[in-house]
Backbone as a chain_set.jsonl record, in Angstrom:
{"seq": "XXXXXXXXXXXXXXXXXXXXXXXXXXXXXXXXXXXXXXXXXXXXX", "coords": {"N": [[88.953, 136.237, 146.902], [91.065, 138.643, 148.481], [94.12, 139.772, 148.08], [97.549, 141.126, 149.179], [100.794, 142.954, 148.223], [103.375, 143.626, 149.784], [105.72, 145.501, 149.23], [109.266, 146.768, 150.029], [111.624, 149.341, 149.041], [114.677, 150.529, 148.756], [115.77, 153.641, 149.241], [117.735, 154.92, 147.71], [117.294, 153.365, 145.51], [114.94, 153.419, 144.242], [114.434, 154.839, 141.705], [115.054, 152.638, 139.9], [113.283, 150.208, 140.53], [111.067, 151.534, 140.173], [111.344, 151.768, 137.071], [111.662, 149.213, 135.788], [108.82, 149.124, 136.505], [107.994, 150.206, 134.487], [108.651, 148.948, 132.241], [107.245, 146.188, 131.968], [106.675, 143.599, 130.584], [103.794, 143.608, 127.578], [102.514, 141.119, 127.728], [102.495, 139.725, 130.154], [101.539, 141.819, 132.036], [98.501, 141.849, 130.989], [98.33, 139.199, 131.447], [98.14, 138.635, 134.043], [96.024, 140.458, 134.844], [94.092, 139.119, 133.711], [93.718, 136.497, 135.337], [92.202, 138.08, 137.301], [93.638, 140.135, 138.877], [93.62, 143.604, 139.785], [95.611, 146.891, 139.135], [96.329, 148.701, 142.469], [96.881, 151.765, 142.463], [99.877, 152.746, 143.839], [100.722, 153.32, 147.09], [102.905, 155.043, 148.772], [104.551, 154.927, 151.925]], "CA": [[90.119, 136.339, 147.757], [92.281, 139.362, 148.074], [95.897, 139.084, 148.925], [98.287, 142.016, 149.085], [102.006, 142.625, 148.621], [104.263, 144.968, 150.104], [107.395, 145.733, 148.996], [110.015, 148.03, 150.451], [112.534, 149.635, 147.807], [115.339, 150.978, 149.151], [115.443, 154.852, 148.617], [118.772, 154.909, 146.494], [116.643, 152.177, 143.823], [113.543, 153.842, 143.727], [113.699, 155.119, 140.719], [115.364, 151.551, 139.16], [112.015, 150.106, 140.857], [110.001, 152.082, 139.053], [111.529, 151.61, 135.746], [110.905, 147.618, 135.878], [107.718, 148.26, 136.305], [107.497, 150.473, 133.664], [109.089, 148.044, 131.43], [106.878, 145.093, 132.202], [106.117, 142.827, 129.127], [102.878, 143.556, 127.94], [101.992, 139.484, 127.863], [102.699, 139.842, 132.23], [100.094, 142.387, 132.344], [97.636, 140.938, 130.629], [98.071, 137.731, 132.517], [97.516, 139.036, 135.385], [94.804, 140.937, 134.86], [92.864, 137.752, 132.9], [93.395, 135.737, 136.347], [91.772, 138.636, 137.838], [94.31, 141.001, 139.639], [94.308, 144.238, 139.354], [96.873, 147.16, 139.477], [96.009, 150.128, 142.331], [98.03, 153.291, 142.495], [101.221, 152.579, 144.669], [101.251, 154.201, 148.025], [104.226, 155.218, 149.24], [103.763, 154.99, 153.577]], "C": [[90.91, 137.588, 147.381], [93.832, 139.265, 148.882], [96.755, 141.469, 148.327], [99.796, 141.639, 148.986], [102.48, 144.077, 148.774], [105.398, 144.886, 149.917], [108.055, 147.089, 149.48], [111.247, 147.94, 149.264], [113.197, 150.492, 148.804], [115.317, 152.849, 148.615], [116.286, 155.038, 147.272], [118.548, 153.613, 145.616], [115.147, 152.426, 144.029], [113.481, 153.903, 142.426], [114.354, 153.848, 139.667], [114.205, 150.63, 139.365], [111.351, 150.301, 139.962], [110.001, 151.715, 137.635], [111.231, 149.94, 135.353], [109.43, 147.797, 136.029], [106.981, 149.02, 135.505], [107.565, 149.676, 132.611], [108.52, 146.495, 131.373], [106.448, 144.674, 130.627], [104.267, 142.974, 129.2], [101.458, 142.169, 128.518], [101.867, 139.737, 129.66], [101.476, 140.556, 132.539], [98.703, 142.261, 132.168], [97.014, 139.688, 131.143], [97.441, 137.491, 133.442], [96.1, 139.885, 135.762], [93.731, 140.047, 134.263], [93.245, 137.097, 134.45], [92.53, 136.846, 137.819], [92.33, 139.701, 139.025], [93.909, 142.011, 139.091], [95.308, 145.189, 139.499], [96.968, 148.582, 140.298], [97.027, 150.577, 142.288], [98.661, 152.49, 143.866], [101.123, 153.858, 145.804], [103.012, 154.044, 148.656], [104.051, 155.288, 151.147], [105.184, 155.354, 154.078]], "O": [[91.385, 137.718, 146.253], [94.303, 138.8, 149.92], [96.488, 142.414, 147.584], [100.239, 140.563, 149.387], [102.195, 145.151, 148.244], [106.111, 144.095, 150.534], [107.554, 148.208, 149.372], [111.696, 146.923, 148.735], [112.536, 151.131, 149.623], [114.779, 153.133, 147.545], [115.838, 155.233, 146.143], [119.461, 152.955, 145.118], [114.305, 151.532, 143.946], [112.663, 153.21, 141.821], [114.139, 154.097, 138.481], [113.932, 150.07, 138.303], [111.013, 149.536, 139.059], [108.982, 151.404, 137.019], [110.414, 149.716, 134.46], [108.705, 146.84, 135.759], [105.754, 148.932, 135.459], [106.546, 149.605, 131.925], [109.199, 145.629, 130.821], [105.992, 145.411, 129.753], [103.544, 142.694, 130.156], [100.39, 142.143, 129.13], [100.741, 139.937, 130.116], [100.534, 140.07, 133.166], [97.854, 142.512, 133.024], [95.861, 139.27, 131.252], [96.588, 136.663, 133.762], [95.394, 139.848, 136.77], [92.54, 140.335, 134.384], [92.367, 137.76, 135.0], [92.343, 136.457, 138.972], [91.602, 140.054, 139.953], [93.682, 141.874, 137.889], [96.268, 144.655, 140.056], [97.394, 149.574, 139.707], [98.079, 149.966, 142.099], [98.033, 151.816, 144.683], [101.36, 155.038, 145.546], [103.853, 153.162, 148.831], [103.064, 155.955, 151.458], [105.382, 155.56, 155.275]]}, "num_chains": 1, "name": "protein.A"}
């Protein structure tokens, strides 16, 4: 199964966006990638 999500970020919190998901715990990433997600490159549309 693949599933998608789209999120819209407002322009003035882009770059607060970003920083959450630089800051993700590494336990979260991990998680998610053991139930089999993984993480592509972020288009911007």
């Amino acid at each position: 199964m693949r599933a998608v999500l789209r999120t819209r970020v407002r322009t003035d919190r882009v770059e607060e966006h970003e920083q959450a998901h630089r800051e993700a715990p590494d336990e979260l990433t991990a998680a998610v990638r053991a139930a089999g997600a993984g993480f592509p490159a972020v288009r911007e549309l």
